[in-house]
C-alpha positions as CSV (number, residue, x, y, z in Angstrom):
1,X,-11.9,-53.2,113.8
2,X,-14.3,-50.9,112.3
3,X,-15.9,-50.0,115.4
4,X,-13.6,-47.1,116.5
5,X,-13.9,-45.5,112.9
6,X,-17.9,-45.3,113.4
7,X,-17.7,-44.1,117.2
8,X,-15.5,-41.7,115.8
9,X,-17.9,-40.6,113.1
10,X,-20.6,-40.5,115.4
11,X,-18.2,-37.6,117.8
12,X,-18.3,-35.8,114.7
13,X,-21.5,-35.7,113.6
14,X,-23.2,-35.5,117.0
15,X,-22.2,-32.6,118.5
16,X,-19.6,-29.7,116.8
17,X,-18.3,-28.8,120.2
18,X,-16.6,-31.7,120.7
19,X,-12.6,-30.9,121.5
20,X,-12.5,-34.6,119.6
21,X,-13.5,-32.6,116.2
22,X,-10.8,-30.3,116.3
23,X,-8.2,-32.9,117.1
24,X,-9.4,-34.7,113.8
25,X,-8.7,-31.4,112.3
26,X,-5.2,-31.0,114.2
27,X,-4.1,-34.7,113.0
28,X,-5.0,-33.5,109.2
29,X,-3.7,-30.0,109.6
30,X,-0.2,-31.5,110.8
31,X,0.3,-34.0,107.6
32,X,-0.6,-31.0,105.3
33,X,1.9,-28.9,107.0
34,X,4.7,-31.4,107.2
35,X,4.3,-31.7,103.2
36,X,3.9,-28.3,102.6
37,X,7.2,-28.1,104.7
38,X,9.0,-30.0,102.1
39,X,7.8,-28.3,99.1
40,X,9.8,-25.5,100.4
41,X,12.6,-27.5,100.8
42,X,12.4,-28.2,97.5
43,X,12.2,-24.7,96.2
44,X,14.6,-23.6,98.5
45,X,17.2,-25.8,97.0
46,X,15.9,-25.3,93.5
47,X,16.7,-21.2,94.2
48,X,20.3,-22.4,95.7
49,X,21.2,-24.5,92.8
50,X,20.1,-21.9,90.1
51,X,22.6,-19.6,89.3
52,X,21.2,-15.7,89.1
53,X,21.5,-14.2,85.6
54,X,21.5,-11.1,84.2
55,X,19.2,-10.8,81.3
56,X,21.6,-10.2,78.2
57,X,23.2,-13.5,79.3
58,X,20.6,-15.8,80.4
59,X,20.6,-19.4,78.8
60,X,17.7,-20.9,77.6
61,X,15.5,-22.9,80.2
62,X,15.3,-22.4,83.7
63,X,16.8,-19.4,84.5
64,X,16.6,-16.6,88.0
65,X,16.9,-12.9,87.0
66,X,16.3,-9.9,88.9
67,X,15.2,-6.3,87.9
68,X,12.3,-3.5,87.8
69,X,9.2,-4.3,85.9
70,X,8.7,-1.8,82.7
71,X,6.6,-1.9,79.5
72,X,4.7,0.2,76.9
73,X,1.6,-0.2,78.2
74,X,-0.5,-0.7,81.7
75,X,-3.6,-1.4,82.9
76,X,-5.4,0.2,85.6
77,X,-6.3,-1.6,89.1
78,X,-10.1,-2.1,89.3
79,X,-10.3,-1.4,92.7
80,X,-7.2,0.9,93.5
81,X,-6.9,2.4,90.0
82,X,-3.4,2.2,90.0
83,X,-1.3,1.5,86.6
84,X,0.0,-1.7,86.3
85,X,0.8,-4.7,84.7
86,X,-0.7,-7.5,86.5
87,X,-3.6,-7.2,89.4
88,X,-5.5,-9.5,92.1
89,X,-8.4,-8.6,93.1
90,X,-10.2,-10.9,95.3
91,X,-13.6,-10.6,97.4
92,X,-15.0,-12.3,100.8
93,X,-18.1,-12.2,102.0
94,X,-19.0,-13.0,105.9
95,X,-21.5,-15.8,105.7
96,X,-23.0,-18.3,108.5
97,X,-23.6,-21.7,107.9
98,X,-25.5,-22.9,110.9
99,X,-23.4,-22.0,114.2
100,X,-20.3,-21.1,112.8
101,X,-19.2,-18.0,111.1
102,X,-16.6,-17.4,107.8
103,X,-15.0,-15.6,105.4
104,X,-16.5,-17.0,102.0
105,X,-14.3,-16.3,98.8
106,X,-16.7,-15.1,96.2
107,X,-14.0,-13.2,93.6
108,X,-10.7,-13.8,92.4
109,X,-9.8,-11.5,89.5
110,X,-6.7,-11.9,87.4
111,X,-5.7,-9.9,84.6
112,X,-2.4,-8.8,83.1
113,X,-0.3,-7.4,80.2
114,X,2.6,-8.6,79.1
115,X,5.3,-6.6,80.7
116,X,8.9,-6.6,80.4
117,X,12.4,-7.1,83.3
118,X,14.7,-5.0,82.9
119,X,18.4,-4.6,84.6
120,X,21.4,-2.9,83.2
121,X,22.1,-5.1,80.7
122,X,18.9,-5.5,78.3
123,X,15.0,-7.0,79.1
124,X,13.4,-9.3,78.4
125,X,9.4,-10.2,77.7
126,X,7.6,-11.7,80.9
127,X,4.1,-13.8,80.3
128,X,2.6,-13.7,84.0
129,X,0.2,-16.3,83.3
130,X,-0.2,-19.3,86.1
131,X,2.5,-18.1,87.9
132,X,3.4,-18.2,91.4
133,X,2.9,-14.7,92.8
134,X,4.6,-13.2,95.9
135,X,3.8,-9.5,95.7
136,X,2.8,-6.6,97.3
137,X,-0.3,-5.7,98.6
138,X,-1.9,-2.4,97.6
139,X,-5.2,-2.4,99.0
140,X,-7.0,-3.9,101.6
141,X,-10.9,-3.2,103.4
142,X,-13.5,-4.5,105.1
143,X,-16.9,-2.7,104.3
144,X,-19.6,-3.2,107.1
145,X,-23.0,-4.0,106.8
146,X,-25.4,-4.2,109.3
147,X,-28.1,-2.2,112.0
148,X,-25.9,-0.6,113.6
149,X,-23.0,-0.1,111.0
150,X,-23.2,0.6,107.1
151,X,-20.1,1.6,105.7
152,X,-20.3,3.6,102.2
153,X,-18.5,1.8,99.6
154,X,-16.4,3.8,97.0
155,X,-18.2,4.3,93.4
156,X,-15.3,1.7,91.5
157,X,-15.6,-0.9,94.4
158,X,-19.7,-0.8,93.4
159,X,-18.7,-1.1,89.9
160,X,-16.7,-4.2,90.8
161,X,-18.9,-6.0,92.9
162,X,-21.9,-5.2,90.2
163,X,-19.8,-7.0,87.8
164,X,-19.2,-10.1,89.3
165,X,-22.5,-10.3,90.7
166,X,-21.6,-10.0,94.7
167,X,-24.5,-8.2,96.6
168,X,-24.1,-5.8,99.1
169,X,-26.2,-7.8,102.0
170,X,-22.7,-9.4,103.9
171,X,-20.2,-8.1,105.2
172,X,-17.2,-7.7,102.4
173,X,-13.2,-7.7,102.8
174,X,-11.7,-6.7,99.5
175,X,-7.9,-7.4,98.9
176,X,-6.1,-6.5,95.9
177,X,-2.6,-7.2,94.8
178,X,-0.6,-5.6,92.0
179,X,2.9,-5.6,89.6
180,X,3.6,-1.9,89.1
181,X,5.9,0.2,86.8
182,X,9.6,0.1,88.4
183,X,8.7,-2.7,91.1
184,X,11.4,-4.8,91.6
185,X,11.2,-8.2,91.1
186,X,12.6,-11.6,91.5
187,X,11.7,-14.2,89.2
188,X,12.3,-18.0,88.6
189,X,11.2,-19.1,85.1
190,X,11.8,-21.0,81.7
191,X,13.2,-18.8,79.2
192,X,11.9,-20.1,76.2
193,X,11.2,-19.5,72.5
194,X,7.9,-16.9,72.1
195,X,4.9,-19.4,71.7
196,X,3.6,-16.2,69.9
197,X,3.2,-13.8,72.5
198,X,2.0,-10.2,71.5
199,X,2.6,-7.1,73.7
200,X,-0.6,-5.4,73.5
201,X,-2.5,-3.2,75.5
202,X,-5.9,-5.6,75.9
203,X,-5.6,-7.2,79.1
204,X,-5.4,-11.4,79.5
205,X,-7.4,-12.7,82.1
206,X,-4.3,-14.6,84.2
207,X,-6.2,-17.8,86.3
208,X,-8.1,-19.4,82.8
209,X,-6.0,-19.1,80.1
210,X,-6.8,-20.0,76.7
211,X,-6.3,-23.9,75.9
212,X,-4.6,-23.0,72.5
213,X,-1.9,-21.3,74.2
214,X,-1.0,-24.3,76.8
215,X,-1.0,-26.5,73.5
216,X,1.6,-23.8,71.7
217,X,3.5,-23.4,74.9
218,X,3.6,-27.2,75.3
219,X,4.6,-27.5,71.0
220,X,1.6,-29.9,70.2
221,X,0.6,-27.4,67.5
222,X,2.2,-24.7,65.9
223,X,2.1,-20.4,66.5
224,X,0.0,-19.3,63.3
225,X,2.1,-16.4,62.1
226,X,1.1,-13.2,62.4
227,X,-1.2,-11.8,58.7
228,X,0.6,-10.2,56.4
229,X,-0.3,-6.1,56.5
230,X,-2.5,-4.6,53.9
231,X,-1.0,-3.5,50.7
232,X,-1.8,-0.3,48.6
233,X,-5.2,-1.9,46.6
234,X,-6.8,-3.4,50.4
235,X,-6.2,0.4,52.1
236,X,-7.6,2.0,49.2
237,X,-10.4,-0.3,49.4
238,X,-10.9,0.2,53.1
239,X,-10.9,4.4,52.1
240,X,-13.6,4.3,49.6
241,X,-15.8,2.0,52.1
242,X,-15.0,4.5,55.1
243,X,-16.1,7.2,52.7
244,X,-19.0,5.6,51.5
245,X,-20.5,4.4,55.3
246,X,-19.5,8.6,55.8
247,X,-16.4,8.4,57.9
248,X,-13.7,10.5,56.7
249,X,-10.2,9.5,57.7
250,X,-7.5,12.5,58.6
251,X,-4.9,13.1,56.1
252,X,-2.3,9.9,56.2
253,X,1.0,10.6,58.2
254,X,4.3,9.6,56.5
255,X,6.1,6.6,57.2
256,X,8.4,7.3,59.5
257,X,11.1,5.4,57.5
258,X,9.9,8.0,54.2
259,X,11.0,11.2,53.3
260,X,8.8,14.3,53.7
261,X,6.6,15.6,51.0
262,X,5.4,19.0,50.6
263,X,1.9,20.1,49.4
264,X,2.0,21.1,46.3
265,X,0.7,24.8,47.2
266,X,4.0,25.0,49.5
267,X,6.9,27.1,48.1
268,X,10.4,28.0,48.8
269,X,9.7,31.2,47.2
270,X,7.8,33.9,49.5
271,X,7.0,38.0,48.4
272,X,7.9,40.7,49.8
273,X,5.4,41.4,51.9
274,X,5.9,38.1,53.9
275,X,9.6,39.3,54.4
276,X,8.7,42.5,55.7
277,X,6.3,40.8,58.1
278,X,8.9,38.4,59.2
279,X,11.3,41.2,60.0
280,X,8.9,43.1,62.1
281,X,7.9,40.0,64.1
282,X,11.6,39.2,64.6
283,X,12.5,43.0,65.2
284,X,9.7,42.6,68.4
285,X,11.0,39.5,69.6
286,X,14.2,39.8,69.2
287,X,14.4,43.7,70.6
288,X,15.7,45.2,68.0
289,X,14.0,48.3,65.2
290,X,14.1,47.0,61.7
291,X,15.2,49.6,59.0
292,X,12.7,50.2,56.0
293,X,13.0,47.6,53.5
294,X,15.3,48.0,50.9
295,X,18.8,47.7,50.0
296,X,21.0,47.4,52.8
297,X,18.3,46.5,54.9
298,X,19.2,45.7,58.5
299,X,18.6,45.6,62.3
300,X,19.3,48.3,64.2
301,X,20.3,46.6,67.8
302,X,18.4,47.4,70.9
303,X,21.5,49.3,72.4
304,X,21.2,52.1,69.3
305,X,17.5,52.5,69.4
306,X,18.0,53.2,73.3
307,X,20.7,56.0,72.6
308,X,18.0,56.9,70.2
309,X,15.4,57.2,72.3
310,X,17.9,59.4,75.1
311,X,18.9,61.6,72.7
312,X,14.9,62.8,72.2
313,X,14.2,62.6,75.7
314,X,12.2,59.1,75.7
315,X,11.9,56.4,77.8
316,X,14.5,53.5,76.5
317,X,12.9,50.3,75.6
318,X,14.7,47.9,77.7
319,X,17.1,45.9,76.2
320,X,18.1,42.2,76.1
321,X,21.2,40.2,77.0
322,X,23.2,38.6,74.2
323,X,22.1,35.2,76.2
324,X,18.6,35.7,75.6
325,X,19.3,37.3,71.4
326,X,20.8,33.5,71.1
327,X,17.8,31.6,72.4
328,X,15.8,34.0,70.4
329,X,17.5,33.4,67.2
330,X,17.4,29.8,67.6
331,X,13.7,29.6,67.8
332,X,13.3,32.2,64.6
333,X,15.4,29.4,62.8
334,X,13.4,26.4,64.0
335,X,9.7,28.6,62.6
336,X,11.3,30.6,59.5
337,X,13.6,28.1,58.2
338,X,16.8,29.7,58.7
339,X,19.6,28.1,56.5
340,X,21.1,25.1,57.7
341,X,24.7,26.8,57.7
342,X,22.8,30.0,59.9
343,X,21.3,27.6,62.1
344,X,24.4,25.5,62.8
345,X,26.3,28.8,64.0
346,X,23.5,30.0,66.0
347,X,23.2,26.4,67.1
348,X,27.3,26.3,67.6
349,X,27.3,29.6,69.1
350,X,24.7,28.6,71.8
351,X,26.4,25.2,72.9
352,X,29.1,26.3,75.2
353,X,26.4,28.4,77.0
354,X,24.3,25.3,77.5
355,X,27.0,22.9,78.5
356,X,28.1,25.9,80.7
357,X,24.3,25.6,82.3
358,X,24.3,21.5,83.0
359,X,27.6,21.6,84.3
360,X,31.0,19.6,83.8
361,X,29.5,16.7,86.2
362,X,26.2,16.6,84.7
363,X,25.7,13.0,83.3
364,X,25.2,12.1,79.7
365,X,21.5,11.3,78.8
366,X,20.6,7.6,78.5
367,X,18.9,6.9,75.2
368,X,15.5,5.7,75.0
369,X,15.3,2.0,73.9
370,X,12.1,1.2,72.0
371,X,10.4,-2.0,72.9
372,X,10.0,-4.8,71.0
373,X,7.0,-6.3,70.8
374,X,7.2,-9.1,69.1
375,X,10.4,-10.5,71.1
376,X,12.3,-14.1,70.0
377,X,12.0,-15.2,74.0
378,X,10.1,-14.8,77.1
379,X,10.2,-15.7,79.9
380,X,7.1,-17.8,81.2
381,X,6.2,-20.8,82.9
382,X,7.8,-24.4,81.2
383,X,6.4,-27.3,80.6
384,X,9.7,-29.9,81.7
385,X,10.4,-27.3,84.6
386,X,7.3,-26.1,85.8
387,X,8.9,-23.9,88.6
388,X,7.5,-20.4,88.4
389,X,7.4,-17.7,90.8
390,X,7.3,-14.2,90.7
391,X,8.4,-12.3,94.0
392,X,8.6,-8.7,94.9
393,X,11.1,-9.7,97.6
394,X,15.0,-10.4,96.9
395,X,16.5,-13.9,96.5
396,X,18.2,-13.2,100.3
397,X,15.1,-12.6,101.7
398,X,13.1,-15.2,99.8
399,X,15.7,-17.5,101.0
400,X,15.5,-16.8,104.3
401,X,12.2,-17.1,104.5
402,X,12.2,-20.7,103.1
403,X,14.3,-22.1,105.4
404,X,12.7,-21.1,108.6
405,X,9.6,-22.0,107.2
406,X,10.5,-25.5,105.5
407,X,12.0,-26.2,109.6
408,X,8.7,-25.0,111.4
409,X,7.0,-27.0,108.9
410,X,8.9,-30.0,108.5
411,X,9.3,-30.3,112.8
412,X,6.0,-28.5,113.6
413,X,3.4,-31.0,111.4
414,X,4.1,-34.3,112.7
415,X,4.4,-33.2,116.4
416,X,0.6,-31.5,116.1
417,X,0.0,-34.9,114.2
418,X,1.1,-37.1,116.9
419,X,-0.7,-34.9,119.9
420,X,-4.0,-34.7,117.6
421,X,-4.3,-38.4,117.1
422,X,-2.9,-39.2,121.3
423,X,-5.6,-36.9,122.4
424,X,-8.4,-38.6,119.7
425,X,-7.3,-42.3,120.7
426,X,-7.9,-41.1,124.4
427,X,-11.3,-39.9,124.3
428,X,-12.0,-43.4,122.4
429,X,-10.7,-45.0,125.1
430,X,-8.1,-46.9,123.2
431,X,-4.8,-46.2,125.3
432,X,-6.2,-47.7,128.6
C-alpha cells in the first residue's frame, strides 16, 4: 500500500529532471485551479446579485458603487513619485537555489490615505485597508546586474531599496501599482458606521494594520472619541512656553466663523496728503490728469488732456477704452475701499460686459464642496460580508472577465488533474 507513495518520493528526491516531478506539480496545480475556478463563480454571482448604487442612496452593508477617486490630500509614489492615494510597490530579486533559477519576492509596500468616491450625487469615505485590489499598473523595470550588464538605477529607487534593506548584488524587477486622483473605480464593500476613521495626510501602512482597529471595526471595543480642543487658559499656556523655549508664533488668524478686527492704529480717517496721493496714483492708472486739490476737485478724462496736448503741439498720451476705465475702477475699489454703494455700480456696471465675455452658453460654475473629514460612514471591508474589492475596471468588464475565467478554471483544473496523475501512475507502473 505504502510502497508506491515511497517510490514516488524517491522520483522526486532523486533526480529534479524527472517529467514524473512536474506531473506531481500538474496534479496539484489542477486542484488549485479548479477551486480558484469557483471562487470566481462565487464573486461573479455575488457582483450579479448586488444591485449598483449611487452613493447618496446606498443602504447600509454590502453595497457596489462606482465613481472617480478624490480627496484632500495624497501621497507620493516612492518609486514613480506620482500623487496618490494608495500605492504597491513590490521588489524581486533573481536568485539560484542549486540548478534552478527564480524570481524571489523580497518587498511588498502598502501604504494609503483615506480617500473619498465620488459620482454625481455625493461621496463617500473609502478605508483601503485589506482590500482586494485590481488596479493599474504605473510602473514596471528590471534593473540588470552583472559582467557584462550593469544598469544605473534611478536616485528614488536607491532610496527604496536602501530602506528595506535589498542589496544591489541580484538582478531586481520593481513593480508598482497605484489609486490616483480622478481614477475611476469600481468597488464592492460594506458601508458601515465610521469605526473612527480620520482623514489625514500621514499615510497607513495597508498589508499590517493596527489590531485596535480590527477590534473597533469588528465592535469588541469602543472608538475613543476624539479630545476635546484646547480652550483659552491651555493656548495661553502653550504661548508663554513657546516664548519661553524662544519660538515666537505669527500673529493668530481669525476664526473664520469671527468678524474682523482692526488694529487699533487703523483708521477710517486719512489726511490730506494721502488723498492727494491716492488721486495721482489713480489719475496714472486710470489715464486720466487730476485737477489741483481743492474744491471742485476732479478728473479731467484722457480724451481732454489729449485735445490738450494738440492744441500745444504735443504728443497725446494714448488713451484708454471705457472697458478697460471699468476694470480699472474695480480694482481702485477693491485697494482704496471705495464705498459699498460706488463699488456695487462699478461692480453692476461691469457685469453685462463679463457675461457678454463667457457667453450665453457658458455653463454655471459648480461650487466647491469641502470635505468632511470626520464622515458618519465609510466604506471599508465588513466583518459578516467580508467581500472587498477595489477595481479600476467597470462592472461589464469585471464581469466578463469572471466568467470566462471561472469556465477555464472550473473545466481546465481537473482535466490537467486527471492527465498529471495518468501519466504519474504510468511511470510507476501501476496501469499495466
Amino acid at each position: 500500500m505504502l510502497a508506491p507513495i515511497f517510490n514516488l518520493g524517491l522520483l522526486v528526491y532523486i533526480s529534479t529532471n524527472d517529467p514524473t516531478i512536474y506531473a506531481v506539480i500538474g496534479a496539484g496545480a489542477g486542484v488549485y485551479l479548479f477551486y480558484r475556478g469557483f471562487r470566481m463563480l462565487q464573486r461573479k454571482r455575488l457582483i450579479e446579485d448586488t444591485p449598483t448604487s449611487k452613493i447618496r442612496s446606498a443602504a447600509m452593508g454590502l453595497v457596489e458603487v462606482t465613481g472617480l477617486a478624490n480627496g484632500p490630500y495624497t501621497i507620493p509614489a516612492p518609486v514613480s513619485q506620482l500623487p496618490c492615494y494608495f500605492h504597491r510597490t513590490m521588489v524581486w530579486i533573481y536568485v539560484q537555489s542549486g540548478k534552478n533559477k527564480r524570481w524571489k519576492k523580497v518587498v511588498d509596500a502598502r501604504f494609503h490615505v483615506a480617500f473619498y468616491l465620488e459620482d454625481e450625487t455625493g461621496r463617500v469615505l473609502v478605508d483601503p485597508s485589506d482590500a482586494e485590489l485590481d488596479i493599474h499598473r504605473d510602473f514596471q523595470q528590471e534593473y540588470q546586474h552583472g559582467l557584462f550588464q550593469d544598469d544605473p538605477i534611478p536616485s528614488n529607487v536607491s532610496r527604496f531599496l536602501a530602506m528595506h534593506g535589498v542589496e544591489r548584488d541580484h538582478p531586481i524587477k520593481i513593480e508598482e501599482y497605484c489609486i490616483k486622483p480622478k481614477n475611476a473605480l469600481f468597488i464592492l464593500g460594506t458601508l458601515a458606521e465610521n469605526p473612527g476613521i480620520e482623514v489625514r495626510e500621514i499615510p497607513v501602512r495597508s498589508d499590517s494594520p493596527d489590531a485596535a482597529w480590527r477590534k473597533i471595526a469588528a465592535g469588541t471595543i469602543k472608538a475613543r472619541p476624539a479630545p476635546p480642543p484646547p480652550d483659552e487658559k491651555e493656548l495661553q499656556a502653550r504661548a508663554a512656553f513657546a516664548a519661553a523655549m524662544g519660538f515666537h508664533a505669527p500673529a493668530a488668524m481669525p476664526h473664520p466663523g469671527s468678524p474682523l478686527q482692526k488694529p487699533a492704529h487703523m483708521s477710517d480717517e486719512i489726511d490730506d496728503a494721502e488723498k492727494h496721493r491716492r488721486e495721482l496714483f489713480m489719475a496714472g492708472l486710470m489715464g486720466a490728469s487730476p485737477q489741483p486739490a481743492g474744491a471742485g476737485a476732479a478728473y479731467i478724462p484722457a480724451s481732454a488732456t489729449a485735445q490738450l496736448a494738440r492744441q500745444n503741439g504735443q504728443d497725446p498720451v494714448p488713451g484708454v477704452d471705457p472697458d478697460e476705465q471699468k476694470r480699472r475702477q474695480l480694482a481702485m475699489a477693491s485697494l482704496f475701499g471705495t464705498p459699498g454703494a460706488a463699488s456695487a455700480t462699478l461692480a453692476a456696471s461691469h457685469a453685462p460686459n463679463a457675461s457678454a465675455a463667457s457667453g450665453p452658453m457658458a455653463p454655471p460654475a459648480k461650487p466647491v464642496v469641502p470635505f468632511d473629514l470626520h464622515p458618519p460612514v465609510v466604506l471599508m471591508k465588513g466583518t459578516h460580508n467580508p467581500a472587498f474589492l477595489i477595481s479600476w475596471h467597470s462592472q461589464r468588464d469585471l464581469l466578463s472577465e469572471l466568467a470566462w475565467k471561472s469556465t477555464l478554471y472550473i473545466w481546465g483544473g481537473p482535466i490537467l488533474t486527471l492527465v498529471s496523475v495518468g501519466f504519474v501512475l504510468s511511470r510507476l507502473g501501476l496501469l499495466n
